[in-house]
DOLO-539261 format. One record per residue (C-alpha): x, y, z. Coordinates in pm, 1 decimal, m for minus. Each point is the difference from the previous one (the first is absolute). Layout:
N
<node x="X" y="Y" z="Z"/>
...
***
This chain:
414
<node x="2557.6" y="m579.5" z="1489.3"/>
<node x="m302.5" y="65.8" z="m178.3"/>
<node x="m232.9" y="249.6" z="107.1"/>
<node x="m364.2" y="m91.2" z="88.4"/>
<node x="m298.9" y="192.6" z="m158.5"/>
<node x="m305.6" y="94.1" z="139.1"/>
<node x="m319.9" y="192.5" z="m114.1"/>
<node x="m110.1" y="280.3" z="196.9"/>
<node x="m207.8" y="207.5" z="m226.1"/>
<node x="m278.0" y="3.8" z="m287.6"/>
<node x="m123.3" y="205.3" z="m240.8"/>
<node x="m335.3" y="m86.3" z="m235.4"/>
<node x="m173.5" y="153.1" z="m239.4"/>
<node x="m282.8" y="m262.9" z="m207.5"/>
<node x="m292.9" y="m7.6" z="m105.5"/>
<node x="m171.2" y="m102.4" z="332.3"/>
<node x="156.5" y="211.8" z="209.7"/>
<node x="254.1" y="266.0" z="55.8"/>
<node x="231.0" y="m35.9" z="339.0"/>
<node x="95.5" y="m347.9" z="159.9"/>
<node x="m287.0" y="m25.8" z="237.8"/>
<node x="m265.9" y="115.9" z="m260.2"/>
<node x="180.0" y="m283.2" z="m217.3"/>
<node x="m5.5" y="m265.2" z="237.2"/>
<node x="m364.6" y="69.4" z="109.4"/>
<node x="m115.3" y="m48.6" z="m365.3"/>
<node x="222.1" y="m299.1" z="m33.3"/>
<node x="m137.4" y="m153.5" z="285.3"/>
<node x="m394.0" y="36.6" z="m120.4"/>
<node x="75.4" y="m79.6" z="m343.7"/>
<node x="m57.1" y="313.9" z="m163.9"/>
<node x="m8.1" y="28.2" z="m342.0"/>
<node x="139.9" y="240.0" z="m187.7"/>
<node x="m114.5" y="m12.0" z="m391.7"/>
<node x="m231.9" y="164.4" z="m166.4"/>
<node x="m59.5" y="164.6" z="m344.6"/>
<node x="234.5" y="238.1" z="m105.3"/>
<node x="m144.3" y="339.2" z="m6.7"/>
<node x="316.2" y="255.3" z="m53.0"/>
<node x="8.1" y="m88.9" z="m392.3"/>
<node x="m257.7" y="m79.5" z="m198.0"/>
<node x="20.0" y="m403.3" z="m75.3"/>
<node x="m212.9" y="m16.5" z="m305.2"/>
<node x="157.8" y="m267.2" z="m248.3"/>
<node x="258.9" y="m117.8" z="273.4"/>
<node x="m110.1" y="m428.7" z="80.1"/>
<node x="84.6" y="87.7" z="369.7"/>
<node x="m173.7" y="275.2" z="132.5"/>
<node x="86.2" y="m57.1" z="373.1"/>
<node x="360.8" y="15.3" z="239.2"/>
<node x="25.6" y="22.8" z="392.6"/>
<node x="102.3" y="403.9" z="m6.9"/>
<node x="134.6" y="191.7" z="316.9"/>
<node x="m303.7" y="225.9" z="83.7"/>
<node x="22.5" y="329.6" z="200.7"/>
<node x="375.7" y="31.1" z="m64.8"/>
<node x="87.9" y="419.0" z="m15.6"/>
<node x="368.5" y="75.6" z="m30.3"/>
<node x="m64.3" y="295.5" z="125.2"/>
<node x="m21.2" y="m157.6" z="350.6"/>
<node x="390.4" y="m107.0" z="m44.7"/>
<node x="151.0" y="263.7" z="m207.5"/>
<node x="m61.0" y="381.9" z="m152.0"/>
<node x="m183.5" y="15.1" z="m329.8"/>
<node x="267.8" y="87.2" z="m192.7"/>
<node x="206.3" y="m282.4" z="69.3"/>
<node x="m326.6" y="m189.4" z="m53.5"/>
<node x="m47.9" y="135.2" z="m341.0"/>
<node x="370.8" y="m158.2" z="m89.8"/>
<node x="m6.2" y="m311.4" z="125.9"/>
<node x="m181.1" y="m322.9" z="m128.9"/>
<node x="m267.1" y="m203.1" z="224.5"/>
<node x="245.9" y="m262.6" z="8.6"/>
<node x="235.9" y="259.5" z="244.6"/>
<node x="m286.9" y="149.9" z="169.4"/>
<node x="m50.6" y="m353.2" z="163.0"/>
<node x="303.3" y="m47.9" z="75.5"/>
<node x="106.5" y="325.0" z="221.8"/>
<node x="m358.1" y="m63.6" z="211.4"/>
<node x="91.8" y="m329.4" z="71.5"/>
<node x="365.2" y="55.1" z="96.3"/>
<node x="m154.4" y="294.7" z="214.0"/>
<node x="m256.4" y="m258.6" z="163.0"/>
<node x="313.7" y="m211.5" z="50.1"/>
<node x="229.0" y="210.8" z="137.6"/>
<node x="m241.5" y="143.7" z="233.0"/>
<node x="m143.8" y="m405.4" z="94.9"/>
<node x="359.0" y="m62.4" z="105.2"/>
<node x="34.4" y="297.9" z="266.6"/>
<node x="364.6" y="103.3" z="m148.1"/>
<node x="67.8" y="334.6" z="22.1"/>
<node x="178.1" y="34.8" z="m341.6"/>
<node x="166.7" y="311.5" z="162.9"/>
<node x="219.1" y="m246.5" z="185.3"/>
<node x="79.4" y="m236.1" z="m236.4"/>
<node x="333.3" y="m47.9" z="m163.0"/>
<node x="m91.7" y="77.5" z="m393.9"/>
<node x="272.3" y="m129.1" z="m150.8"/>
<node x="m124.8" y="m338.9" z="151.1"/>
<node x="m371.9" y="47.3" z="m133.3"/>
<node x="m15.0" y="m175.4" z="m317.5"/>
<node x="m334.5" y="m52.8" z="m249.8"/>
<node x="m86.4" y="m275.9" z="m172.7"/>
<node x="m322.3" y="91.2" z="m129.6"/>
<node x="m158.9" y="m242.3" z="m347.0"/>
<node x="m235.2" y="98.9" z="m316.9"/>
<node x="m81.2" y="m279.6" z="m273.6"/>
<node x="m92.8" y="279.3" z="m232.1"/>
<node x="42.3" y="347.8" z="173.0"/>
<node x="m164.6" y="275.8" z="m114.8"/>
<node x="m258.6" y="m110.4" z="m258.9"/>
<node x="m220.5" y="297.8" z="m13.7"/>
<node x="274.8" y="222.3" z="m48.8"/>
<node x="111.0" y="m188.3" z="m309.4"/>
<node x="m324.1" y="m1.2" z="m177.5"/>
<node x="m35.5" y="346.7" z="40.8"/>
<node x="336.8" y="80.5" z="m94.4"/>
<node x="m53.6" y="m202.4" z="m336.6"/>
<node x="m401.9" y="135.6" z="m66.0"/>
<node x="177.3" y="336.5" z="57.3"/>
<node x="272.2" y="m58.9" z="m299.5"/>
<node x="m284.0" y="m193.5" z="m242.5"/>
<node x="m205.3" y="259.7" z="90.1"/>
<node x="131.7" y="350.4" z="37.0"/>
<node x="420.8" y="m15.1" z="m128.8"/>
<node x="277.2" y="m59.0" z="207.6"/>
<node x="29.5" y="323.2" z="148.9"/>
<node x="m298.0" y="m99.3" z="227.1"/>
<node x="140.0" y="m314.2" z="162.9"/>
<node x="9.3" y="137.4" z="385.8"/>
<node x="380.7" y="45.4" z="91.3"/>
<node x="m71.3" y="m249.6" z="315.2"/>
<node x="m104.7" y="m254.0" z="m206.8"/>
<node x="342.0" y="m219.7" z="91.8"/>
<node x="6.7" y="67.3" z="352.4"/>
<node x="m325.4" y="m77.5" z="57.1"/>
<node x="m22.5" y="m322.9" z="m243.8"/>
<node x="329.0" y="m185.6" z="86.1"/>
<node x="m27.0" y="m320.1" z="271.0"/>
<node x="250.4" y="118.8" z="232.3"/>
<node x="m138.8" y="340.6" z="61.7"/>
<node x="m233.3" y="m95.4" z="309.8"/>
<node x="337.4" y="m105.4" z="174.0"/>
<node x="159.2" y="308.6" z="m100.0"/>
<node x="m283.5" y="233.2" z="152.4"/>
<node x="m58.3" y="m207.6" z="282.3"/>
<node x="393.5" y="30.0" z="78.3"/>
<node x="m10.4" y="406.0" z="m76.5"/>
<node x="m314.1" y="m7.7" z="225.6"/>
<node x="157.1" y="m143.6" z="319.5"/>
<node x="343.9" y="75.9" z="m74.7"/>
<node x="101.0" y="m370.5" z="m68.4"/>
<node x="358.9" y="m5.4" z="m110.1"/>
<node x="92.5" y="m331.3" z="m3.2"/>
<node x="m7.3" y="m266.0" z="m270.2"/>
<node x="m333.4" y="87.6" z="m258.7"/>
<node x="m128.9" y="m259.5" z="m233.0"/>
<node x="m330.8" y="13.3" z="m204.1"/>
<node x="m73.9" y="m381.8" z="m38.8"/>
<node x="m202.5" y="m149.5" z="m356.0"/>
<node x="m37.1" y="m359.5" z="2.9"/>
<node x="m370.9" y="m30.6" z="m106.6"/>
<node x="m233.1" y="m142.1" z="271.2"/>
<node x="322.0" y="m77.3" z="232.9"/>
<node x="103.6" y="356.9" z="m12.5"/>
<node x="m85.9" y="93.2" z="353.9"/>
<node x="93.5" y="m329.6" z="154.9"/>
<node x="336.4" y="27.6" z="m167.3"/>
<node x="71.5" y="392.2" z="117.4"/>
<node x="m87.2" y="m161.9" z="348.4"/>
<node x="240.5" y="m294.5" z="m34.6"/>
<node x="303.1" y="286.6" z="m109.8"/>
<node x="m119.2" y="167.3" z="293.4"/>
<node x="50.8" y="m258.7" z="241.1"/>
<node x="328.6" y="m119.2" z="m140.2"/>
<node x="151.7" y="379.3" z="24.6"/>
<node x="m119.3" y="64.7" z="374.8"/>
<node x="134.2" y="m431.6" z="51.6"/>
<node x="367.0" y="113.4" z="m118.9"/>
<node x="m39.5" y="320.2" z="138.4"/>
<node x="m10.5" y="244.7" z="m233.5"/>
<node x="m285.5" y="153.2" z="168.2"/>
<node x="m217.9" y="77.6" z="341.0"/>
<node x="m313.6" y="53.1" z="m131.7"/>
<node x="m173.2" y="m25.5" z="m371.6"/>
<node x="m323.5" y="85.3" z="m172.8"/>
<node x="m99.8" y="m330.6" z="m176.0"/>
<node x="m268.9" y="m101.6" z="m219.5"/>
<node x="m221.5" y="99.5" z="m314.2"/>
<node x="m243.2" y="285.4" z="m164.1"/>
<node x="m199.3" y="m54.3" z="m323.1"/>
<node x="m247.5" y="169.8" z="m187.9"/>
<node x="m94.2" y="m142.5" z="m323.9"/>
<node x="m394.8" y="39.0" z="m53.9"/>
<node x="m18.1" y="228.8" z="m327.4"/>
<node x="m179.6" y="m102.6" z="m300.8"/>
<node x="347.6" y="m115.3" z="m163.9"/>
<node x="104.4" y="m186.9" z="338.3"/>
<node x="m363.4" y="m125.4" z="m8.9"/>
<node x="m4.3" y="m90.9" z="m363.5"/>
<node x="353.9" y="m156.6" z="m44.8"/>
<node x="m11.3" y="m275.5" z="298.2"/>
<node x="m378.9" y="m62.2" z="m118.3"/>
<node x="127.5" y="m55.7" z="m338.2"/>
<node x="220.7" y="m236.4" z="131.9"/>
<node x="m300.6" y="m171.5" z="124.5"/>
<node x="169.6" y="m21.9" z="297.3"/>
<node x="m346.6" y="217.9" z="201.5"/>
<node x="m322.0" y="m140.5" z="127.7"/>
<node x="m269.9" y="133.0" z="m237.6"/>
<node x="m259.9" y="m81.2" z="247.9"/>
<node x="m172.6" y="369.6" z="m73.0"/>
<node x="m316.7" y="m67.7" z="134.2"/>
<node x="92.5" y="m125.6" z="337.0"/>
<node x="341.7" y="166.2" z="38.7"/>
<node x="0.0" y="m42.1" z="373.5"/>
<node x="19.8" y="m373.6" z="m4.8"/>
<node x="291.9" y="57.9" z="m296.5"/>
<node x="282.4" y="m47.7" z="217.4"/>
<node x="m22.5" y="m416.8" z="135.9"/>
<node x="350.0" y="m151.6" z="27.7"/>
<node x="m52.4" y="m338.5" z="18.7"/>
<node x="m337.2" y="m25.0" z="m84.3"/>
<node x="m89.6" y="m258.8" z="m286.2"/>
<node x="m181.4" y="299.0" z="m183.5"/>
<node x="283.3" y="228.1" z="39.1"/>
<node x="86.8" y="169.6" z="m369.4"/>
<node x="288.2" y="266.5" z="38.9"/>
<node x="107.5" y="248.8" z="238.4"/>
<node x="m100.9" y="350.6" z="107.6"/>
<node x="216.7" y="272.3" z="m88.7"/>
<node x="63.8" y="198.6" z="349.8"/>
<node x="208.1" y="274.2" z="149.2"/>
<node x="128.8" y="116.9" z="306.8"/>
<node x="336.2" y="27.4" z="186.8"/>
<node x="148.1" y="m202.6" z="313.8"/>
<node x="321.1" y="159.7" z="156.8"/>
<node x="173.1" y="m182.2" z="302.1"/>
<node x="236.1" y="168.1" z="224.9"/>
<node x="280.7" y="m307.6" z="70.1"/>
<node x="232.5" y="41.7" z="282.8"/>
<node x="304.0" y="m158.9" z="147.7"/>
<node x="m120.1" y="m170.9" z="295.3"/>
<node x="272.5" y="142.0" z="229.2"/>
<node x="m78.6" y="360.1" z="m151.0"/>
<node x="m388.5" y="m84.3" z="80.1"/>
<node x="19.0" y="m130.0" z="335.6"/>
<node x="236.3" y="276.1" z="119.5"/>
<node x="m263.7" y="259.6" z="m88.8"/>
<node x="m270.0" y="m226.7" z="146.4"/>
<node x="m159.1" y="m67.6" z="m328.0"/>
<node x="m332.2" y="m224.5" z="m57.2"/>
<node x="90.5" y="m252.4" z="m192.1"/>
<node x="m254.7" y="m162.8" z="m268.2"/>
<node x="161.4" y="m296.1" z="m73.6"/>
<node x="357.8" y="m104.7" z="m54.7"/>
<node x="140.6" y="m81.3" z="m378.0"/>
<node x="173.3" y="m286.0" z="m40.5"/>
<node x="91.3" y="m56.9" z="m382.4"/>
<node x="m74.8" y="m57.4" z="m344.4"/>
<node x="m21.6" y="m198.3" z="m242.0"/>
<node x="60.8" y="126.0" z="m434.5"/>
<node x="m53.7" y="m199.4" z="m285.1"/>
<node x="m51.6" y="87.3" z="m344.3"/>
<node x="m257.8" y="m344.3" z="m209.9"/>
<node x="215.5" y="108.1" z="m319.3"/>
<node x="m296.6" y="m130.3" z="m176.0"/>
<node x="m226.0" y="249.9" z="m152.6"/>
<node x="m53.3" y="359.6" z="m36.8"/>
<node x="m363.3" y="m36.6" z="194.7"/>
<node x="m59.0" y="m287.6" z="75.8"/>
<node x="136.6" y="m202.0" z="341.6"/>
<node x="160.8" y="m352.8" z="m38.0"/>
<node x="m253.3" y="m246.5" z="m40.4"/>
<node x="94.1" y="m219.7" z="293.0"/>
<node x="53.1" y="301.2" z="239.8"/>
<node x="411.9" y="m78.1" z="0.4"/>
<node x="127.9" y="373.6" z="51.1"/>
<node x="m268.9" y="90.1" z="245.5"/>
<node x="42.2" y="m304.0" z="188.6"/>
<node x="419.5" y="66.5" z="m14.4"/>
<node x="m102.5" y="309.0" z="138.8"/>
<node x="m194.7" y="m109.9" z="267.3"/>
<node x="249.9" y="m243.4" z="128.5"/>
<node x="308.7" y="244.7" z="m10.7"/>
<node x="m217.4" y="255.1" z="227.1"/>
<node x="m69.1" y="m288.0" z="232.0"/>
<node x="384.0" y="m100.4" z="13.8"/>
<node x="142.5" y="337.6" z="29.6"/>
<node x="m246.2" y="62.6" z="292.7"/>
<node x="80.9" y="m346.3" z="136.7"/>
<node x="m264.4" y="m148.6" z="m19.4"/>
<node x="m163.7" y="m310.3" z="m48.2"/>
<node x="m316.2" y="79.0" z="m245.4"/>
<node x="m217.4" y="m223.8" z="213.1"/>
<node x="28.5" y="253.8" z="270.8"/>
<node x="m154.1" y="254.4" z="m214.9"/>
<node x="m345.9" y="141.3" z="86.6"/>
<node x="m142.9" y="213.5" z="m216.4"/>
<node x="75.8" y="89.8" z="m416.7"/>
<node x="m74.3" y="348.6" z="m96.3"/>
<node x="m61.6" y="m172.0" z="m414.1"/>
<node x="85.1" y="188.7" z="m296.4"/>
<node x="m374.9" y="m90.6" z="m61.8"/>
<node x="m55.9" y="203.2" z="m310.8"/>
<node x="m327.3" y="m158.2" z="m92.4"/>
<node x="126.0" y="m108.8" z="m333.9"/>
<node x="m3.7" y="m363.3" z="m119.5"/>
<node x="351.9" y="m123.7" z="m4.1"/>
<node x="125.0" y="213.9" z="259.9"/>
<node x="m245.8" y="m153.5" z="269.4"/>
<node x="32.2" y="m342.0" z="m125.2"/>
<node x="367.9" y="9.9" z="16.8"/>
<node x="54.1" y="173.6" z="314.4"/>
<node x="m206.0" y="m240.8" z="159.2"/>
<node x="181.4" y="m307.9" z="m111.0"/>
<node x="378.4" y="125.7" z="72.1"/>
<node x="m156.1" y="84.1" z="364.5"/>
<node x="m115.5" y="m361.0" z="m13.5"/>
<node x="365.1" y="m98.3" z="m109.8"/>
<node x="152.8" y="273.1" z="272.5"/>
<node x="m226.6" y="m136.9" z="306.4"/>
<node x="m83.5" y="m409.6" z="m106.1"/>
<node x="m238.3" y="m114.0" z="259.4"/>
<node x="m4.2" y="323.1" z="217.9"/>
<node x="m105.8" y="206.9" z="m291.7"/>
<node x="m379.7" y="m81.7" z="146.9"/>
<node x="95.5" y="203.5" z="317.9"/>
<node x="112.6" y="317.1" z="m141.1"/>
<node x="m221.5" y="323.5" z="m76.9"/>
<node x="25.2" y="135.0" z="m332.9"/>
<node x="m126.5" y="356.2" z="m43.1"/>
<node x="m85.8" y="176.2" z="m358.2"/>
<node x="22.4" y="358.5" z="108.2"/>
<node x="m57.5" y="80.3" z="m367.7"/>
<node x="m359.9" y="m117.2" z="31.7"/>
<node x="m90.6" y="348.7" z="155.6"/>
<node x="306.3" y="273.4" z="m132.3"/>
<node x="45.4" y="m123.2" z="m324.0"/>
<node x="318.8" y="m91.5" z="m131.5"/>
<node x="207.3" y="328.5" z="32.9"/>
<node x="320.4" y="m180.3" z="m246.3"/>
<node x="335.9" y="182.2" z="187.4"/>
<node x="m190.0" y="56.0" z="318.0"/>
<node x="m171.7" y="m320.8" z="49.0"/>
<node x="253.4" y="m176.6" z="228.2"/>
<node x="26.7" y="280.3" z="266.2"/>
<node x="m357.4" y="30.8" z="36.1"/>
<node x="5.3" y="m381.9" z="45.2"/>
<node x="271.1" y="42.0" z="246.1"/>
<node x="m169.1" y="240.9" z="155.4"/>
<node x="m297.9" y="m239.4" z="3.4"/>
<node x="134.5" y="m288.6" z="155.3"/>
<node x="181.6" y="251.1" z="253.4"/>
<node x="m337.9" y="4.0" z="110.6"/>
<node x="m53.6" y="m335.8" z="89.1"/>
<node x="320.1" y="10.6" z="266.0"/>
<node x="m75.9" y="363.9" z="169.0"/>
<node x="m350.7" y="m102.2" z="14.5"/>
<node x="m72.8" y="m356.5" z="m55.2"/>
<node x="m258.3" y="89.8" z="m237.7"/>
<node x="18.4" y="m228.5" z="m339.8"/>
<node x="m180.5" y="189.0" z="m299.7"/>
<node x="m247.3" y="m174.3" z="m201.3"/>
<node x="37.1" y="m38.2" z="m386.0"/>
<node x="m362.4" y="159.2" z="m116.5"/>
<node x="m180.9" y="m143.1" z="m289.7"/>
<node x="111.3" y="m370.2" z="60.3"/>
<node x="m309.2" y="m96.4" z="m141.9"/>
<node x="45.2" y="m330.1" z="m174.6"/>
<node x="283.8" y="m250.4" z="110.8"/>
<node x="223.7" y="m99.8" z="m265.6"/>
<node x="147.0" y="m388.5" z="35.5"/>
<node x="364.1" y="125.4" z="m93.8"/>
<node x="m50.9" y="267.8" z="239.6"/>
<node x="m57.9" y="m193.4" z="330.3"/>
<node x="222.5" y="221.0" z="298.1"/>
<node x="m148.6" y="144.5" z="255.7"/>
<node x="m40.7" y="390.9" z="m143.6"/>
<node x="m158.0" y="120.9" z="280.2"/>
<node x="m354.0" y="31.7" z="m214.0"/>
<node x="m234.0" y="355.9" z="112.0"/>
<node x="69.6" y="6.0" z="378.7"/>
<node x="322.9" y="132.9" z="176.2"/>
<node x="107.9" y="m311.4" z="250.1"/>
<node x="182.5" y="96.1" z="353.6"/>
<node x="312.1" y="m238.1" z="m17.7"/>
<node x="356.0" y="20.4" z="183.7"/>
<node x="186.8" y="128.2" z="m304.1"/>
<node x="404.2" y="m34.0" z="39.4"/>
<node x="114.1" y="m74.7" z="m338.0"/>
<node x="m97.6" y="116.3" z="m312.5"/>
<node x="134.7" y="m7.6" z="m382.5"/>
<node x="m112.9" y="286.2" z="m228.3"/>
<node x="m5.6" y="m118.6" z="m376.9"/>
<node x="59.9" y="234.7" z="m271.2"/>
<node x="13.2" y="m113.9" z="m334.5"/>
<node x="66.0" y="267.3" z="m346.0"/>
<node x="6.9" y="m60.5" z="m367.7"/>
<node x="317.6" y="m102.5" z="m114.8"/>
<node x="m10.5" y="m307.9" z="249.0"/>
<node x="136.4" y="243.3" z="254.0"/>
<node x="m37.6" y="m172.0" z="358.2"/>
<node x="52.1" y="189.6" z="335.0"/>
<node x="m111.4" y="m157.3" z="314.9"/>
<node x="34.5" y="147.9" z="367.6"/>
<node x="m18.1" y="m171.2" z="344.3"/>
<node x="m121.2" y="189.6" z="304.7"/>
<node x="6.1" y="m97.2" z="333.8"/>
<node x="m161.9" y="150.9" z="321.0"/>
<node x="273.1" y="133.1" z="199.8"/>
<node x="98.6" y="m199.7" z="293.3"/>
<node x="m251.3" y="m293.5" z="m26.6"/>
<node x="213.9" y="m231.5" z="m113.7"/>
***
């Protein structure tokens, strides 16, 4: 018999907030988190702007040594398993760690620590690449410090699927505590990518908002004025629990997880399908593995980068998904305020939407200025609604037409 899953914990570090409740509170008032980058100097760069984690000190989660050898991209990650572990009330003293598994996901890992390693060897020889460089740069090192930090000795993955790389560490996550494999997991995603060559390459891709001189109106998924996405950062790490396991230990329970659904568009390197097939395929496996009948869905947590063809085609396969019901469900951009923080994105929309079942609290998407005709859901536009959330998709969609889509449920309403 297949196990059921359940959420019981969260961990968040971005860029408007460190800790679930700080997080929620600045989802809730539509807080915005980008401004001008002031860590490097931006001069020559067309996009001079990102939604950065402020106030974030290592320091506060490990020694300085080990914060001298490892990347940003771990630091996140071990404070927001911390915050997680300790949001779920587990004592980890008592838990069985051959049955703790991580399933932690980077799109890029540890940026920084690359382009240092490589101005190091242009610069200076070989001999003066740091001897940490690897351990700090590769993907799957968050999981692997995360699991050394909590003792974690069940099944590790480090996840890299693009955009869908946290969604997809979640859906492995679910599937090894549904056959059993595990209790209890660390799931979810931890990026840091804001350098001037993470900067520079996506905004040579033209794939950025160059809206310099009003950067905190950049970020407006679905907006008809919308022109490219803001590069973010951050880290969202769920605890997920066997139900049984949880309710023996009288857990709180966030909400229960009830599937997935993975596609791949098989279409184009960055682009999505033009007619919204994979995401839509996606969508409608989610809503059948949860049992479900997509009508009964309330609210979308949207991929809702604030590029063109992303908004215009996620709107129309929800359109497809929902038919004449689609004009009842909330769609929510969390991206509009965070940025989009590429392997982390889907957790922190997860987290997001979490939200809207403990609390009944719908975020707004900020800076829906201008409605665009192609565009015409209900996104929630600059004011949090109080609704009677009990089902909710979270869309994350990565170059490479990689699809992930999760279903969450509140526990025990349904």
């Amino acid at each position: 018999m297949k196990k059921k899953v359940v959420i019981t914990g969260i961990g968040v570090v971005s860029p408007i907030g460190i800790g679930v409740e700080a997080y929620f509170e600045a989802l809730k008032n539509g807080k915005n988190g980008v401004e001008l980058i002031t860590d490097f100097d931006t001069t020559g760069f067309d996009v001079k702007f990102a939604a950065q984690v402020k106030n974030f000190a290592p320091e506060n989660y490990m020694d300085r040594k080990e914060a001298r050898r490892t990347d940003r991209v771990i630091q996140f990650a071990c404070a927001a398993s911390d915050m997680a572990l300790s949001d779920s009330g587990i004592d980890k003293n008592a838990i069985d760690p051959d049955r703790f598994a991580v399933y932690l996901a980077s799109g890029i890992g540890g940026i920084d620590t690359c382009e240092a390693g490589i101005k190091a060897l242009t610069l200076k020889g070989p001999s003066r690449v740091g001897p940490f460089t690897v351990p700090m740069m590769i993907a799957s090192m968050p999981a692997a410090y995360v699991a050394i930090r909590h003792n974690a000795k069940g099944a590790n993955m480090g996840i890299v699927t693009a955009c869908a790389s946290s969604l997809h560490a979640c859906a492995e996550c679910f599937y090894a505590i549904e056959r059993g494999d595990a209790d209890i997991a660390f799931a979810g995603g931890t990026e840091s990518t804001i350098s001037d060559f993470g900067l520079s390459s996506f905004g040579n891709m033209k794939a950025l908002s160059t809206r310099n001189d009003d950067c905190h109106t950049a970020s407006r998924p679905f907006d008809k004025d919308r022109d490219g996405f803001v590069l973010g950062e951050g880290a969202c790490i769920f605890v997920f629990e066997e139900l049984e396991h949880a309710k023996a230990r009288g857990a709180k329970i966030y909400a229960e997880v009830k599937g997935f659904g993975l596609t791949c568009d098989a279409y184009h390197i960055t682009a999505p399908a033009p007619d919204g097939e994979g995401a839509l395929k996606a969508m409608k496996l989610a809503c059948e593995r949860a049992g479900w009948n997509p009508s009964t869905v309330d609210l979308i947590n949207a991929h809702g980068t604030s590029t063109s063809f992303n908004d215009r085609t996620e709107t129309f396969a929800i359109h497809t998904l929902m038919g004449d019901a689609a004009k009842n469900v909330y769609v929510q951009a969390t991206k509009s305020m965070i940025g989009h923080s590429l392997g982390a994105a889907g957790a922190l929309g997860a987290a997001a939407a979490i939200m809207a079942i403990k609390d009944g609290i719908v975020h707004p998407t900020i800076n829906y200025i201008t409605p665009d005709p192609e565009c015409d859901l209900n996104y929630i536009p600059n004011k949090y609604v109080k609704a009677n959330v009990k089902r909710v998709l979270v869309n994350a969609f990565g170059f490479g037409g990689q699809n992930a889509v999760m279903a969450l449920e509140k526990y025990g309403a349904i």
